[in-house]
C-alpha positions in Angstrom: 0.0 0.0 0.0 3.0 2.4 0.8 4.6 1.8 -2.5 1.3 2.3 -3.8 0.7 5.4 -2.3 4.4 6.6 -3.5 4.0 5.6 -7.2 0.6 7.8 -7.1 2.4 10.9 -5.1 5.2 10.3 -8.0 2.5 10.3 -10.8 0.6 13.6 -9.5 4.4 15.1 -9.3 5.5 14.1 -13.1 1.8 15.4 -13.8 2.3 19.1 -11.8 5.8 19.3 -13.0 4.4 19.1 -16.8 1.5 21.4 -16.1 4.5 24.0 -14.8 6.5 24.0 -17.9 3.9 24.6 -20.0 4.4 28.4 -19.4 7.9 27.8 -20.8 6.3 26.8 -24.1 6.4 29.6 -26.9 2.8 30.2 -28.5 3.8 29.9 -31.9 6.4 27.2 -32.4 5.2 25.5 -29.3 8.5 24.5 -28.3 10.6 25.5 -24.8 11.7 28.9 -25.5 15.2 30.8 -24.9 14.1 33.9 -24.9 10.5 34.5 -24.0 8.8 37.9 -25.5 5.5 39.8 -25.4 4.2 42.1 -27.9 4.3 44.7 -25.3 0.9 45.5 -24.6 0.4 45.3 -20.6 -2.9 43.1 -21.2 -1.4 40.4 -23.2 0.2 37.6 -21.1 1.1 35.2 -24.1 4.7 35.1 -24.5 6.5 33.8 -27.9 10.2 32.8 -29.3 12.0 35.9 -29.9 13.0 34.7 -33.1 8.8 33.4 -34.1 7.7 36.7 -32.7 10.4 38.3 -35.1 9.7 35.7 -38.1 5.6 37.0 -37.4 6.9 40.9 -37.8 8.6 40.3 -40.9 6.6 38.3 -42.7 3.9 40.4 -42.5 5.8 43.6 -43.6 7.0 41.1 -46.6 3.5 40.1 -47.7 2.6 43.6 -48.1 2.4 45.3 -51.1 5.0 47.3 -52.2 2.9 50.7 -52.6 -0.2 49.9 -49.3 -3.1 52.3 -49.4 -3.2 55.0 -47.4 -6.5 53.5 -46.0 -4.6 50.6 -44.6 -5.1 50.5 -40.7 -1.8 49.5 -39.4 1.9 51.2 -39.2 4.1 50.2 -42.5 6.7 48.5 -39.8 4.2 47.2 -37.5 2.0 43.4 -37.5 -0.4 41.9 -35.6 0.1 40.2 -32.4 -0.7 36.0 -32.9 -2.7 36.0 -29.5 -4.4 39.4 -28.3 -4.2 40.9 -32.0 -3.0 44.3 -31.3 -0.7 46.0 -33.3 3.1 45.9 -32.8 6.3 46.9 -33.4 10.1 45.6 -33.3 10.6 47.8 -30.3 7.8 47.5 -28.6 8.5 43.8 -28.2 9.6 43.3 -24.4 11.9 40.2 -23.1 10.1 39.1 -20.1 12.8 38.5 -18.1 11.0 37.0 -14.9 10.2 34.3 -17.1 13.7 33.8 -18.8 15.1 33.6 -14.5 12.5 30.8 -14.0 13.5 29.1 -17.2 17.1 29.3 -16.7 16.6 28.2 -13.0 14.6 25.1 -13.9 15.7 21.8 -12.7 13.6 20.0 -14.4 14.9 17.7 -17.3 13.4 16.4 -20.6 14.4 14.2 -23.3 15.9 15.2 -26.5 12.6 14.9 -28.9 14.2 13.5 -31.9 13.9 9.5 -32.2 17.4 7.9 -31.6 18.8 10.6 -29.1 16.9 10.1 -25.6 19.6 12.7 -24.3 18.1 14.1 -21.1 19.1 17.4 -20.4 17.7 21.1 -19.2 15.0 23.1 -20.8 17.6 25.6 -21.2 20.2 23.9 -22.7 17.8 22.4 -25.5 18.0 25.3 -28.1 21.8 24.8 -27.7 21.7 20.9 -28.3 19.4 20.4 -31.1 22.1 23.1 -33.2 24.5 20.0 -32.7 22.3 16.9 -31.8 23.1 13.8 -34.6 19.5 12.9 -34.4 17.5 15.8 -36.0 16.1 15.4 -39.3 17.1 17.1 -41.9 16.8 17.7 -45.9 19.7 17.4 -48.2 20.6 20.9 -49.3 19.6 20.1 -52.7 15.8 19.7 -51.7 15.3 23.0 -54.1 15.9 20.6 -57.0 14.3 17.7 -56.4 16.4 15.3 -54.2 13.6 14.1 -51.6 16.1 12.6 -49.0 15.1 13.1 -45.2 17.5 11.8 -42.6 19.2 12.2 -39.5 22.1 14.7 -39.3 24.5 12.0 -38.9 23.3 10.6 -41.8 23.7 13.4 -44.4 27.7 13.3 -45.3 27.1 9.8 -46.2 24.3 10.7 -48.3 26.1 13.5 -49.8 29.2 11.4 -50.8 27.2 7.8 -51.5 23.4 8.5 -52.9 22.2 11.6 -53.9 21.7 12.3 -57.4 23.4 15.7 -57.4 27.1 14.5 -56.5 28.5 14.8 -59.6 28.9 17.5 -61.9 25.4 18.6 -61.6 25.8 19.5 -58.0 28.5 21.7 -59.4 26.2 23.3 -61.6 23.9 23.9 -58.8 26.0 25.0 -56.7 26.9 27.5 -58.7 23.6 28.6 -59.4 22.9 29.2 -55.4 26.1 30.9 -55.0 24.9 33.0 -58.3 21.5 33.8 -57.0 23.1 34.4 -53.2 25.2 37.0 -54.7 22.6 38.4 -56.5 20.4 38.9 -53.4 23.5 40.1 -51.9 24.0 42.8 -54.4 19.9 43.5 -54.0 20.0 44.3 -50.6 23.2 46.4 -50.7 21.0 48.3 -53.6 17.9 48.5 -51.5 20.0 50.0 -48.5 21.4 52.5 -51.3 18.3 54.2 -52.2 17.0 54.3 -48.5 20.3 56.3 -47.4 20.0 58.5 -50.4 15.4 59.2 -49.7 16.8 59.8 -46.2 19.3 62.5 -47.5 16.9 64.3 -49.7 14.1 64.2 -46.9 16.9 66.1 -45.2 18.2 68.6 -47.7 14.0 69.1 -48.2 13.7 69.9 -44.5 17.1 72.5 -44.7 15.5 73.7 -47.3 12.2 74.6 -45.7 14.1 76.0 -43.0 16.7 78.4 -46.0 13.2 79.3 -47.3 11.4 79.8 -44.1 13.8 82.2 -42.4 14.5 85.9 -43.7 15.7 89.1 -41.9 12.3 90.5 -41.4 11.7 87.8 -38.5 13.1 89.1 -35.0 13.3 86.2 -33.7 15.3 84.8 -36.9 17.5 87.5 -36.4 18.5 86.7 -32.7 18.7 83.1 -33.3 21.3 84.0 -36.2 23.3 85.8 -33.4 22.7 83.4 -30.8 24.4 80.5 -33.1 27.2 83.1 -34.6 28.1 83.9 -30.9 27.8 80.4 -28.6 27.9 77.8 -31.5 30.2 78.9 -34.5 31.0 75.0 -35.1 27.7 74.6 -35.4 26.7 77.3 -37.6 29.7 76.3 -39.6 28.4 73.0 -40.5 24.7 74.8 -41.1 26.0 77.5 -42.8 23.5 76.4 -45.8 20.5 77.0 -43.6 21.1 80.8 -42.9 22.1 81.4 -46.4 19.2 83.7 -47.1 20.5 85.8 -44.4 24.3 85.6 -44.4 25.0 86.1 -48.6 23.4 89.0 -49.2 24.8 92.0 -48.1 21.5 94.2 -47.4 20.2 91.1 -45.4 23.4 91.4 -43.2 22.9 94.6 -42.5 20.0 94.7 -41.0 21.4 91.5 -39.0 24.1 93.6 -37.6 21.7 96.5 -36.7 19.6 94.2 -34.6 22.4 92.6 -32.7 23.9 96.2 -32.1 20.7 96.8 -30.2 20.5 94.1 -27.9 21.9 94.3 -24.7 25.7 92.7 -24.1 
């Protein structure tokens, strides 16, 4: 009856124990997470993955059409939360670092999940393992072009060298072509980084410009900001030079500059 009673307390245990980790679980990938994040709204509770919540943020901005309406509801930088819906951003995600104490703190072991493993270790060494473990499936990197082999990861050098169908020279060819198309994105990107720079210069030249056109001696209070750079920040008005150049180049405007600033008190 005692040992009875013991397997039963042990049962309830294994049970409670389960029922506490379940928190550690990320919503989306349902998996033991690393790095537990919210969206950042103070009523939403769910946590995620750092890198699903991330994966969520940019595929959404991806699936969006290059030129969205005006009409559209949300921020161009911004998704929807998986759980509560609301709208966020990549800095308004929050590591909930409670959570990531209890996680790293956590006694409790579990099994390595891939067949052929049965590796018992902690919930917060399990990201780390399964980047190395010789168990997890995987696809041969040729899977783009038709070679269907699935297979452990101690499996696939032996498969490269032995049985798949791309070996030979038309591997090479492939290879090439990833490499080719790699580039190519590389190249993109670098591009695409280009042209942002240069629309952030001109939004700033179109500001300095606003400002050249918006200022003239016939505003006071242009006037004594003029002096006020010239005299406490000549680095400054150095570098913005451009931006008083309505007052400073002609010589009728400086005039009047210097007739101001004579009448203020020193």
């Amino acid at each position: 009856a005692v040992a009875a009673d013991n397997n039963s307390n042990n049962g309830e245990d294994g049970k409670s124990s389960r029922k506490d980790m379940k928190k550690f679980e990320c919503a989306i990938c349902f998996e033991y997470m690393d790095e537990p994040v919210s969206c950042g709204q103070s009523t939403c509770e769910t946590r995620f993955c750092q890198s699903c919540l991330r994966r969520v943020l940019r595929q959404e901005i991806d699936s969006r059409p290059p030129s969205p309406s005006t009409d559209h509801p949300s921020p161009n930088n911004s998704a929807k939360c998986p759980h509560c819906r609301s709208f966020f951003t990549l800095l308004s995600m929050i590591t909930d670092w409670k959570l990531k104490k209890e996680i790293d703190e956590c006694t409790d072991t579990i099994t390595c999940p891939y067949q052929g493993c049965n590796k018992e270790l902690p919930i917060n060494q399990l990201k780390a393992h399964e980047a190395t473990c010789p168990s997890i499936r995987m696809r041969c990197r040729f899977a783009p072009w038709g070679c269907t082999w699935i297979g452990k990861k101690s499996d696939l050098d032996h498969h490269n060298t032995h049985h798949c169908e791309f070996r030979q020279g038309l591997g090479k060819l492939v290879e090439r072509v990833r490499q080719g198309d790699a580039k190519a994105g590389h190249v993109l990107q670098q591009h695409h980084m280009q042209i942002y720079a240069t629309s952030q210069m001109l939004s700033l030249h179109s500001r300095q410009l606003m400002m050249m056109r918006g200022r003239n001696v016939g505003n006071v209070w242009d006037v004594l900001r003029l002096g006020y750079e010239v005299s406490l920040f000549p680095g400054r008005f150095s570098a913005m030079r451009e931006v008083w150049s309505g007052m400073i180049h002609q010589q009728d405007a400086r005039c009047v500059v210097c007739n101001v600033m004579l009448l203020v008190p020193s």
